[in-house]
GUDO-636892 format. One record per residue (C-alpha): residue number from 1; residue in one letter; x, y, z. Coordinates in Angstrom, 1 decimal. Example, Ala and Ser with C-alpha at 12.3 -4.5 7.8 and 13.67 -1.06 7.14 Angstrom:
% residues 2
1; a; 12.3; -4.5; 7.8
2; s; 13.7; -1.1; 7.1
//
This chain:
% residues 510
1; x; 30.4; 9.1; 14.3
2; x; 28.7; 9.4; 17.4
3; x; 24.9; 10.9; 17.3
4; x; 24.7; 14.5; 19.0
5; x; 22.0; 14.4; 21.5
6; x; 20.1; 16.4; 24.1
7; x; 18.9; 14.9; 27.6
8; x; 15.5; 15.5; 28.8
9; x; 15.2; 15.1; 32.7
10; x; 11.8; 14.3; 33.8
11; x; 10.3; 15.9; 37.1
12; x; 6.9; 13.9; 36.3
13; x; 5.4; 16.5; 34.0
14; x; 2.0; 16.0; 31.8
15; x; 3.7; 17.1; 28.6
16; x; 7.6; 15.4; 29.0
17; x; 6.8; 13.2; 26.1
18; x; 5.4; 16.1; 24.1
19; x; 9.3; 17.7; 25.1
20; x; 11.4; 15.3; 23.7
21; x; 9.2; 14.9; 20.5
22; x; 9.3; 18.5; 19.8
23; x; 13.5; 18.1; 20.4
24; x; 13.7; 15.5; 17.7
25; x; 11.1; 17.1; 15.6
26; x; 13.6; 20.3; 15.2
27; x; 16.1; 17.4; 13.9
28; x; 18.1; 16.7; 17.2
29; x; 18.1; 13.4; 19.1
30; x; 16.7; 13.1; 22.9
31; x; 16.4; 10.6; 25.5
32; x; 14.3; 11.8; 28.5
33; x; 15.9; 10.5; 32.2
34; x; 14.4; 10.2; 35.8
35; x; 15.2; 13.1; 37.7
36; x; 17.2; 10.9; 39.7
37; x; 19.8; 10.1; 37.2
38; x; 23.6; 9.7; 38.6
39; x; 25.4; 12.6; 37.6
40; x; 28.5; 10.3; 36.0
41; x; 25.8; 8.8; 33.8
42; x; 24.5; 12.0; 32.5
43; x; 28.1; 13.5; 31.8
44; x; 28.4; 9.9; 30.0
45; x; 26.1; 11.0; 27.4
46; x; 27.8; 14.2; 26.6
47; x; 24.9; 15.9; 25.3
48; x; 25.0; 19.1; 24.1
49; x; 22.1; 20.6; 25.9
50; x; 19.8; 19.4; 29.1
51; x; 16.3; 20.5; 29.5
52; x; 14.5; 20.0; 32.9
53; x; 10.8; 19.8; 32.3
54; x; 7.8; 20.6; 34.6
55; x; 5.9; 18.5; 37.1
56; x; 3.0; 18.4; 39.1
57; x; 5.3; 19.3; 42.6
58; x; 6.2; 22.8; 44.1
59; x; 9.6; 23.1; 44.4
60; x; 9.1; 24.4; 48.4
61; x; 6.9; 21.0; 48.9
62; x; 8.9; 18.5; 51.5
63; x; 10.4; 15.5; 49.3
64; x; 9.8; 17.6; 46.1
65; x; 12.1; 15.9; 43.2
66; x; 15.7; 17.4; 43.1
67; x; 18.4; 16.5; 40.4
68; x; 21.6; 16.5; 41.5
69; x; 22.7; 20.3; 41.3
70; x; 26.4; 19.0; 39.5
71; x; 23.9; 19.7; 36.3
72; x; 24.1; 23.3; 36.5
73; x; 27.7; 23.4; 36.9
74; x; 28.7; 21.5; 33.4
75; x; 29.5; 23.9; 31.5
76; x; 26.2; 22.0; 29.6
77; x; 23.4; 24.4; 28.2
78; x; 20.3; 24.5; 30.4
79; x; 16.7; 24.7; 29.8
80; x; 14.3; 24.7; 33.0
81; x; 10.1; 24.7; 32.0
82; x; 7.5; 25.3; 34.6
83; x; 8.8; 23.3; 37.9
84; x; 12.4; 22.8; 36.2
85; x; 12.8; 27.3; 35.7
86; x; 12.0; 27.0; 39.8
87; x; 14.2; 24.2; 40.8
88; x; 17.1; 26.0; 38.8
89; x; 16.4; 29.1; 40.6
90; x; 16.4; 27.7; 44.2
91; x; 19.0; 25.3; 43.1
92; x; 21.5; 28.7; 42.7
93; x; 20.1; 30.9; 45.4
94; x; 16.6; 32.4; 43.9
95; x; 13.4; 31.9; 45.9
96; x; 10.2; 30.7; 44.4
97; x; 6.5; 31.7; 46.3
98; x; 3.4; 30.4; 46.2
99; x; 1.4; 33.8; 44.9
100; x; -1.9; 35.5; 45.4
101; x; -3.0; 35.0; 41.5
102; x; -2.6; 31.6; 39.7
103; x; -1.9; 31.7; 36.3
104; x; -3.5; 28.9; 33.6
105; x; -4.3; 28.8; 30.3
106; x; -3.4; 30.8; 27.3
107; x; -1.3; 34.0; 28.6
108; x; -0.5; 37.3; 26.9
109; x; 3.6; 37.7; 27.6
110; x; 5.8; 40.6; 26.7
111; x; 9.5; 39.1; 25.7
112; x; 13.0; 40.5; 25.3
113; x; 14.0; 39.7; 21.8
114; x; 17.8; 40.5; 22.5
115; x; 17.8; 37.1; 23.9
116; x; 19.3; 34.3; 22.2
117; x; 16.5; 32.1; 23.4
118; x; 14.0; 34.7; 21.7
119; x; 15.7; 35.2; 18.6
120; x; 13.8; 36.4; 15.6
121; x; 10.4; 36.4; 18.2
122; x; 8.2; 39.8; 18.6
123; x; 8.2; 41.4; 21.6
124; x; 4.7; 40.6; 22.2
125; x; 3.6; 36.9; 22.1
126; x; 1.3; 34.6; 24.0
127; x; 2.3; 31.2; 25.6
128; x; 0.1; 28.5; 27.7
129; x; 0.7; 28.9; 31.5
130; x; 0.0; 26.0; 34.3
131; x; 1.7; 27.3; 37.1
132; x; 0.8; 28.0; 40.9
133; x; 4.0; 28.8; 42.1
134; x; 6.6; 31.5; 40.8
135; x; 10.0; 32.8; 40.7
136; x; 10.0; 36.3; 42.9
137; x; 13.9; 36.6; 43.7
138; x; 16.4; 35.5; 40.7
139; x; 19.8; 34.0; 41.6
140; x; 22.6; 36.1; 41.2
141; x; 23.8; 36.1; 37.5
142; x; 20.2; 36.2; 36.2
143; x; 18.0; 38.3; 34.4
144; x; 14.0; 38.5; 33.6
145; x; 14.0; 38.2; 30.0
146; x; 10.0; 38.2; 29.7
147; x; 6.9; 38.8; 32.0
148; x; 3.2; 38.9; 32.0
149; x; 0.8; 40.6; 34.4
150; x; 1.2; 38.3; 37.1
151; x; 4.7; 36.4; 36.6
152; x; 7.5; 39.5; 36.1
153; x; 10.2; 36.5; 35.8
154; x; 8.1; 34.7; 33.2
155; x; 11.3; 33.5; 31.6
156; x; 14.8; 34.0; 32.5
157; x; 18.8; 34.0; 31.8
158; x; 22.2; 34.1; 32.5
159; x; 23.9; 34.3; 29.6
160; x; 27.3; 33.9; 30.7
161; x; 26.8; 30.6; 31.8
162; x; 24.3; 29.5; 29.1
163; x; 21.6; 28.7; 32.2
164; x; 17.8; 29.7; 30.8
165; x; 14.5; 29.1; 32.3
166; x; 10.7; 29.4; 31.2
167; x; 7.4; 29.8; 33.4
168; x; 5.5; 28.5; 30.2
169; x; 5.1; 25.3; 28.2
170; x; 7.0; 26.3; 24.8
171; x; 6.7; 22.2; 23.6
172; x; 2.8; 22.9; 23.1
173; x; 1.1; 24.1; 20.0
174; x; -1.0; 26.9; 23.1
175; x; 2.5; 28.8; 22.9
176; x; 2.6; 29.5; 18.9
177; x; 6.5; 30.1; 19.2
178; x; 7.2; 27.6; 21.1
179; x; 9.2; 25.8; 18.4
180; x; 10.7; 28.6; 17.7
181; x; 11.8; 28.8; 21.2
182; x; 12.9; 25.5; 21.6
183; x; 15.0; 26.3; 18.2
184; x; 16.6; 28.9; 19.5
185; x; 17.8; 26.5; 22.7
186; x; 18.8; 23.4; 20.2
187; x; 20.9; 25.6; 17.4
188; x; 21.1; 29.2; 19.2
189; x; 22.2; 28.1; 22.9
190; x; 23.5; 24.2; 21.6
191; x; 25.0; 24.8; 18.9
192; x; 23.4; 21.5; 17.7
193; x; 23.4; 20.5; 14.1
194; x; 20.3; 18.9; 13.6
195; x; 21.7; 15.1; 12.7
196; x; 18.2; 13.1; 13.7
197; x; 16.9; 11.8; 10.5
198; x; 14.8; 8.4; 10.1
199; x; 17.8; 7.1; 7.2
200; x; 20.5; 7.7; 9.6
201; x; 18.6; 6.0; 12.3
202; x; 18.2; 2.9; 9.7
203; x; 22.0; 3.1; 9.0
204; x; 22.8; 2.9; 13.2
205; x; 19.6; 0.5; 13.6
206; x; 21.0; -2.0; 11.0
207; x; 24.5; -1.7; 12.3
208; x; 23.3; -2.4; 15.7
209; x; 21.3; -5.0; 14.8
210; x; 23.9; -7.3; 13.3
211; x; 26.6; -6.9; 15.6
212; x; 24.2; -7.7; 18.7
213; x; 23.0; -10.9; 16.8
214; x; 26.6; -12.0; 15.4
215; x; 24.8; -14.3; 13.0
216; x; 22.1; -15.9; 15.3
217; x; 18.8; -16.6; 14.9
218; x; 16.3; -14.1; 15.1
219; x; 12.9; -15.0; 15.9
220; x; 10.2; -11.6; 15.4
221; x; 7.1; -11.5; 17.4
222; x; 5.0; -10.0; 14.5
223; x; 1.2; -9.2; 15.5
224; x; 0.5; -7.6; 12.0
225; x; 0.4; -4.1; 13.6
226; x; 2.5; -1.4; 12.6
227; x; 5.2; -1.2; 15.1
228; x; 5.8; -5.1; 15.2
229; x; 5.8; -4.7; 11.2
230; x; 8.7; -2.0; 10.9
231; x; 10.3; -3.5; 13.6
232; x; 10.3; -7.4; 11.3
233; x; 11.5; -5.4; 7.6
234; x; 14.2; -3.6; 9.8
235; x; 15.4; -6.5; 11.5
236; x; 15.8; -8.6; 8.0
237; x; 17.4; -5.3; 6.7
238; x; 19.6; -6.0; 8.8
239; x; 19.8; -9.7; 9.1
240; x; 18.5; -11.2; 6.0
241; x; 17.3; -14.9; 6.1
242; x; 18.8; -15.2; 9.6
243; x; 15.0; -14.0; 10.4
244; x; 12.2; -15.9; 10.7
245; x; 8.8; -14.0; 11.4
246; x; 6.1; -16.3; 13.5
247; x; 2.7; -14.4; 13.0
248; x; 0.3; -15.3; 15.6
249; x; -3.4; -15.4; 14.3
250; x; -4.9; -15.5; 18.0
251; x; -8.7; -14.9; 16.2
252; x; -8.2; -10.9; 18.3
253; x; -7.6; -9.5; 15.0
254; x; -9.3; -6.7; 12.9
255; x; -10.9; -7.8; 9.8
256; x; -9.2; -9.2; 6.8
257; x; -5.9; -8.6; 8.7
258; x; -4.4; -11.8; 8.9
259; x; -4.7; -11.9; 4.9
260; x; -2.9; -8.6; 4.2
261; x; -0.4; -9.5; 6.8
262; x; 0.7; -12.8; 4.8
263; x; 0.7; -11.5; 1.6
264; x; 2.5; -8.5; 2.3
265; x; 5.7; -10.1; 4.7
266; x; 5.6; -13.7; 2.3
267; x; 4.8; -12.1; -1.0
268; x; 6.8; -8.4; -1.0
269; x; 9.8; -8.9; 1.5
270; x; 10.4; -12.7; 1.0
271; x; 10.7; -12.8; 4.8
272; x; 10.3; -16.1; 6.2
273; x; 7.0; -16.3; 7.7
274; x; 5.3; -18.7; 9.4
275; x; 1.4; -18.3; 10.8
276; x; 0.0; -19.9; 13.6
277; x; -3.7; -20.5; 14.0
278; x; -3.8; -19.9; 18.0
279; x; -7.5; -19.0; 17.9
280; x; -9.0; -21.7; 19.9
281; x; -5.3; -21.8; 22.0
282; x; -6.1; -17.9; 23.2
283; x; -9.9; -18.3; 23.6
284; x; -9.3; -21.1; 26.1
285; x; -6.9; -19.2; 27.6
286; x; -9.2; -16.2; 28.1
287; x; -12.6; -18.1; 28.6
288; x; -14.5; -16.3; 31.1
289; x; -11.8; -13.7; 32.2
290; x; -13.1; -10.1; 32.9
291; x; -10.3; -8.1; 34.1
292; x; -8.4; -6.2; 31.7
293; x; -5.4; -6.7; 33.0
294; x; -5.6; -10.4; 33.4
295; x; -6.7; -10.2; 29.7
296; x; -3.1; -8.8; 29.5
297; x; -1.1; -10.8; 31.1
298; x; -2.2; -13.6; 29.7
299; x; -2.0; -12.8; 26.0
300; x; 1.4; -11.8; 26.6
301; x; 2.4; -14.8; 28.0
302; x; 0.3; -17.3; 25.8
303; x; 2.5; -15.3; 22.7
304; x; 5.9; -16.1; 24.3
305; x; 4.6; -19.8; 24.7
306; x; 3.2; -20.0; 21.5
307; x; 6.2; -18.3; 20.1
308; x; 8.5; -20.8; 22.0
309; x; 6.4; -23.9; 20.8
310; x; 6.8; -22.8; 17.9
311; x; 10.8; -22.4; 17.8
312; x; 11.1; -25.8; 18.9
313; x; 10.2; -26.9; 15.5
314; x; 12.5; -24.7; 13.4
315; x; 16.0; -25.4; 15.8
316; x; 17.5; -23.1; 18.2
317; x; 16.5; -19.1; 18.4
318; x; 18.9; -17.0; 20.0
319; x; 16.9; -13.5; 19.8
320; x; 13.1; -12.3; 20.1
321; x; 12.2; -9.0; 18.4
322; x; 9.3; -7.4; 19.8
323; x; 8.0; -3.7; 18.6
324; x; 7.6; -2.1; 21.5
325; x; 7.9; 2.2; 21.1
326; x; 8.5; 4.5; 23.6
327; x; 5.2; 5.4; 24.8
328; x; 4.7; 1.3; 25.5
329; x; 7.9; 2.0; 28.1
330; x; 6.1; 4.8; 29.9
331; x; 2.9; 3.7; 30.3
332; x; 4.0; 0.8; 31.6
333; x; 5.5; 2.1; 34.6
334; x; 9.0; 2.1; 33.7
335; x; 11.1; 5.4; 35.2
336; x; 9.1; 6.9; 38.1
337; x; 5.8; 6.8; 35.5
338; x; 2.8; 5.6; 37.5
339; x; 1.4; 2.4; 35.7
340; x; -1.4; 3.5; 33.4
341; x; -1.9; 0.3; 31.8
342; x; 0.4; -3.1; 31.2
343; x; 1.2; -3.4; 27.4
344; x; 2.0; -6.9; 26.4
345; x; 5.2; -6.1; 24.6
346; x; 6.9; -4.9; 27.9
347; x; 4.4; -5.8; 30.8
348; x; 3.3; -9.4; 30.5
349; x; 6.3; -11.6; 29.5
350; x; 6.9; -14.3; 31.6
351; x; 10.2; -14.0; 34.2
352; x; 11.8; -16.9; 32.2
353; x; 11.3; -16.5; 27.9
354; x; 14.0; -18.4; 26.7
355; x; 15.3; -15.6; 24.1
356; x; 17.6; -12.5; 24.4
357; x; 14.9; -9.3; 23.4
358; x; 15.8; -7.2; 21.1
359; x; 13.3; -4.1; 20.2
360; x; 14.8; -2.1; 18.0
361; x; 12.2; 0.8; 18.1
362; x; 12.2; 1.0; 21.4
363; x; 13.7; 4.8; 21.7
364; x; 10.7; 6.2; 19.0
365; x; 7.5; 7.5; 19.2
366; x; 4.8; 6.5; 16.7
367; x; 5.1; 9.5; 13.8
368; x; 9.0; 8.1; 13.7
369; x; 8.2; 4.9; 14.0
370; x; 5.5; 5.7; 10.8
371; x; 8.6; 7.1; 9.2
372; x; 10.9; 4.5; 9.5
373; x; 8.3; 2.1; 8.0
374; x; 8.0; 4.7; 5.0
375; x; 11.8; 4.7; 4.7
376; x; 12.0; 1.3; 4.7
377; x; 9.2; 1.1; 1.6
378; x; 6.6; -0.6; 3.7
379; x; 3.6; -0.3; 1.7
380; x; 1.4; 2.5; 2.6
381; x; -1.9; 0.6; 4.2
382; x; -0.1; -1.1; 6.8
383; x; 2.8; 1.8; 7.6
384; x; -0.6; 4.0; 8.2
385; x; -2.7; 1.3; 10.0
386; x; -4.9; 2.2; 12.9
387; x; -2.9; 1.9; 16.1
388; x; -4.1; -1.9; 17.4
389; x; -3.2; -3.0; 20.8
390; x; -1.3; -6.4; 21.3
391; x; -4.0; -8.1; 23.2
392; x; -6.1; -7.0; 19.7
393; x; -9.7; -7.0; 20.0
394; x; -9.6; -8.6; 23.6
395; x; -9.4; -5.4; 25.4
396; x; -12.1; -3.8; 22.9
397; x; -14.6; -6.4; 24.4
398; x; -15.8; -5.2; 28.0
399; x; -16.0; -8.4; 29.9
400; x; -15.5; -12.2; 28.8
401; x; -14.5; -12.9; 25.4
402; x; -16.3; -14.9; 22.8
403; x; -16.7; -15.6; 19.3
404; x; -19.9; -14.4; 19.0
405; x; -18.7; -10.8; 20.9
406; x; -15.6; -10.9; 18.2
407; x; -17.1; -11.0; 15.3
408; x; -20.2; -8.0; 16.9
409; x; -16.6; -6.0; 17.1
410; x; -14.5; -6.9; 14.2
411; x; -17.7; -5.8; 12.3
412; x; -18.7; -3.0; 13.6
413; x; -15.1; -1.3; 13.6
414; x; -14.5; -2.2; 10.0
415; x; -17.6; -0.2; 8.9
416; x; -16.1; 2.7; 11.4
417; x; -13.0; 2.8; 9.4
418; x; -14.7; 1.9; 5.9
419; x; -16.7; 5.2; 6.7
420; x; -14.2; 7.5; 8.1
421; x; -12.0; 6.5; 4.9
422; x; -14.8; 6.5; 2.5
423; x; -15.9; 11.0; 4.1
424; x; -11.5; 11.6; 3.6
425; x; -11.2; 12.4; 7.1
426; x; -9.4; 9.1; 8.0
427; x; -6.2; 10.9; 7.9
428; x; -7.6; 13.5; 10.3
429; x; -8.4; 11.2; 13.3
430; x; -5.3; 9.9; 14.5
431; x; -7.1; 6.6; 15.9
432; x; -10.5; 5.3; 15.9
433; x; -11.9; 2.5; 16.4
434; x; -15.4; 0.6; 18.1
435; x; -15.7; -1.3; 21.9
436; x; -18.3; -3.6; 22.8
437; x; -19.7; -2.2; 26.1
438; x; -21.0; -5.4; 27.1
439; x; -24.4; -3.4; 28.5
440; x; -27.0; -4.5; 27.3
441; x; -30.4; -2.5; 26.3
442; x; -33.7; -2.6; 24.9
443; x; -34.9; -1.5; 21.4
444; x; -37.3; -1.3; 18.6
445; x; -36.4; -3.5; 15.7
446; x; -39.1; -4.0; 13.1
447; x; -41.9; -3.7; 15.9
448; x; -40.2; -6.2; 17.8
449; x; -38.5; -5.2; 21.2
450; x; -35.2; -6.2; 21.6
451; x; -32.8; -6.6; 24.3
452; x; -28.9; -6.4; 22.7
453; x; -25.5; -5.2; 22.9
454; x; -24.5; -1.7; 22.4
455; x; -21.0; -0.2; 20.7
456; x; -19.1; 2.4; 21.5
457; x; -17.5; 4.5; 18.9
458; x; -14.2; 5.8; 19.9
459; x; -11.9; 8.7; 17.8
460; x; -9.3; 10.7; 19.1
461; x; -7.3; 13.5; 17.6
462; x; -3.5; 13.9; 19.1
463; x; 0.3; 14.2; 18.7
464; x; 1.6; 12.2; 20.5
465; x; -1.2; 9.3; 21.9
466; x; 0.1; 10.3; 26.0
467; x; -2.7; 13.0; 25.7
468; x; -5.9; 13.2; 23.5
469; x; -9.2; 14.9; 22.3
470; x; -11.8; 13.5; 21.2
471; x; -12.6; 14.0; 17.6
472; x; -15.0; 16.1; 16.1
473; x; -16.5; 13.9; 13.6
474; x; -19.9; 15.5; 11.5
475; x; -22.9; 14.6; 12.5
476; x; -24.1; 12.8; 9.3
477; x; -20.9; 10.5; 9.2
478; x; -22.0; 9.3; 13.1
479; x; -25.0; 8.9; 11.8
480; x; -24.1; 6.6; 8.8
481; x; -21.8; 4.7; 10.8
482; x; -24.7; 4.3; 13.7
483; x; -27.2; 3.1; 11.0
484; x; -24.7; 0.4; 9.1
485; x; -23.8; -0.8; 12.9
486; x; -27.5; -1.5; 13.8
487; x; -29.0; -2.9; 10.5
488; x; -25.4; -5.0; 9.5
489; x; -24.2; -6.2; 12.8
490; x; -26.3; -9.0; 14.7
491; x; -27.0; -8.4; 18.2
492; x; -26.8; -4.8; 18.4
493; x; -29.6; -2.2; 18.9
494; x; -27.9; 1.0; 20.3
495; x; -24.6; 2.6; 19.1
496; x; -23.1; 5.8; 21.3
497; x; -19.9; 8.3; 20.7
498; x; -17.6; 8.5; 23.6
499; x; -16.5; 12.0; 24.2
500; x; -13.8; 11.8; 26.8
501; x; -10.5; 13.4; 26.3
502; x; -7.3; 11.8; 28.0
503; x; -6.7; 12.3; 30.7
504; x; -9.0; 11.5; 32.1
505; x; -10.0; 8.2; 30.0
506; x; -7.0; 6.4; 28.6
507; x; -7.4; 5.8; 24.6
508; x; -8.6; 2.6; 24.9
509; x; -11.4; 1.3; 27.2
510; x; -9.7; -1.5; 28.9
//
């Protein structure tokens, strides 16, 4: 049976992710398209329901992003947010003006509850505005169905043809019923019946799985972190001893993961695993490269080859599975997404690799991908691992690579997470973890000056990793963390807290 499912078309807004995660958190499937999409591929997908999302252009701007206006006249439910409420309303005759008040931030809004889109919802709510532009003449058919004091067409309808639109952001926790709203869309508007569940996915995954292989052999790029791990126990779910895991140990790893990751895959799931001791392979590799991105590049490539030296002694491979998620697609520049950063699952393979990919977690974000591993009885420490990047503890280091510099991080970021777990507030952060700064700077240490390294501690608190906070952590747990760094760690005197939300800092330093 085919999987109901709602499309997402992306205008370049800061929250799209956030969209299509709240979609599939309400229990309905999404996949988010360019704004560009061909109409014939859209009607393809026979989704139940299309919501346009926001962006950073004015619709009256020359070259602002259009979709093709054939997506109003499907007979398809409609949701336009921010920029996609505007581009509806020109789309069918409206006008849209640039007014004398701007409206941001959290916004008192007065709401007509007779709509089906505000079902259940007081008449008197608040919702988080970004907007500069507004809605001043409705198309014909429409109606204002909620205002404020400076948008009177805060949200609007026309019911007969099932078209809706929405000034605010409902798909952020600043609008409190903004899952309500988005409910009322999905099973009001829809008349979706909420089939996106992690087992199902399993069922579909499995299935797919098998009939793309047809009894080849499956070789899994597994790095040890969580999304390459669910990715290996769901391809030998669905493939059995077909699979053979090759575990790269490229010396980038935290510490003591290369011995969980062995017994776990060898001694649990029986999967055939074989580990690679690249450490010195990688290190020449990376000797006296600064660049992040070359960093990159070249880990990704130096796995494919080590991956590839490595099939050559276990017979022909006919597929690679690689974890990638969805978030590694976006940031990477795929869709009209400006490159943020290249992740090596999707960014630094080499033009020729030898193996069909297969990434069968490609369409999820992290929480589902966390799910899946739970569903698949993954065991708990490793399902809820810190998110690691593929290039590992490369990209943690600012400047060249060393030994010396690995073990100062590996170190220092297993006493952040020994501490964070040890206050229970490990589960609060959402990722954490220490960076080598590479400055350099001079301290006290037993009445001797000295001239060493200092570590950045990085936390972050967010849903969905494209946007994050940084985390407010106690004072006295900085402060054991800063005092275990500088007395257990050679070659560091000075430890800081980095308090940068993204935007505008990515997650990671490098």
């Amino acid at each position: 049976m085919a999987r109901e499912i709602v499309i997402v078309i992306d205008f370049g807004a800061q929250y799209n992710q956030l969209i299509a995660r709240r979609v599939r958190e309400a229990g309905v499937y999404c996949e988010m398209l360019p704004f560009n999409t061909d109409i014939e591929k859209i009607k393809a997908y026979k989704p139940l329901g299309i919501i346009l999302t926001g962006g950073p252009s004015s619709v009256t701007d020359e070259g602002a992003p259009f979709c093709d206006a054939r997506v109003l006249q499907l007979g398809i439910p409609v949701l336009g947010i921010c920029y996609g409420m505007q581009l509806m309303s020109v789309m069918l005759g409206g006008k849209v003006i640039k007014p004398t008040n701007r409206e941001y931030g959290k916004t008192l809004i007065d709401v007509d509850p007779s709509s089906p889109l505000f079902n259940g919802i007081e008449d008197k709510t608040s919702c988080w505005m970004s907007h500069t532009d507004h809605v001043s003449i409705l198309p014909d058919g429409f109606s204002g169905i909620a205002g404020t004091v400076n948008t009177p067409n805060a949200a609007i309808e026309n019911r007969d043809k099932n078209l809706y639109g929405v000034q605010f952001h409902p798909e952020v926790a600043h609008t409190p019923k903004g899952k309500a709203i988005l409910s009322n869309f999905l099973y009001g508007i829809c008349h979706c019946s909420g089939d996106w569940k992690m087992s199902s996915y399993i069922e579909e995954a499995v299935a797919d799985i098998r009939e793309k292989t047809g009894g080849g052999k499956v070789l899994c790029a597994l790095s040890g972190g969580v999304d390459s791990s669910v990715a290996a126990v769901l391809v030998h779910k669905a493939v059995g001893d077909k699979l053979t895991c090759i575990f790269v140990d490229h010396g980038l790893l935290r510490k003591y993961e290369a011995e969980q990751v062995e017994k776990v895959f060898r001694d649990e799931f029986d999967i055939d695993l074989i580990k690679v001791d690249a450490q010195d392979r990688f290190l020449s590799r990376l000797n006296g490269v600064t660049d992040p991105e070359r960093k990159r590049k070249i880990i990704g490539e130096e796995f494919i080859r080590t991956f590839e030296d490595s099939a050559k002694k276990i017979g022909k491979i006919d597929y690679l599975v690689q974890g990638t998620i969805y978030p590694d697609v976006i940031e990477s520049g795929k869709g009209n997404s400006a490159v943020i950063k290249s992740h090596h699952n999707v960014g630094g393979l080499p033009s020729e690799i030898g193996f069909e990919i297969i990434e069968p977690l490609r369409s999820l974000f992290k929480d589902e991908v966390r799910k899946v591993g739970e569903e698949l009885g993954i065991p708990h420490d490793i399902v809820w691992r810190q998110p690691f990047p593929g290039p590992g503890l490369a990209i943690r280091i600012i400047g060249d690579v060393t030994i010396e510099k690995l073990e100062i991080v590996r170190d220092s970021d297993y006493i952040f997470r020994s501490e964070l777990a040890s206050a229970g507030i490990d589960k609060d952060v959402n990722q954490y973890f220490t960076v080598l700064t590479g400055i350099r700077s001079v301290g006290v240490m037993g009445d001797e000056r000295t001239y060493d390294y200092t570590i950045a501690l990085r936390a972050v608190t967010t849903t969905d990793f494209m946007t994050a906070d940084w985390a407010r952590i106690p004072y006295e747990i900085l402060e054991k963390v800063s005092n275990r760094i500088v007395n257990e760690v050679k070659h560091v005197n000075r430890v800081v807290y980095d308090i940068t939300t993204k935007p505008p800092a990515s997650i990671e330093w490098e």
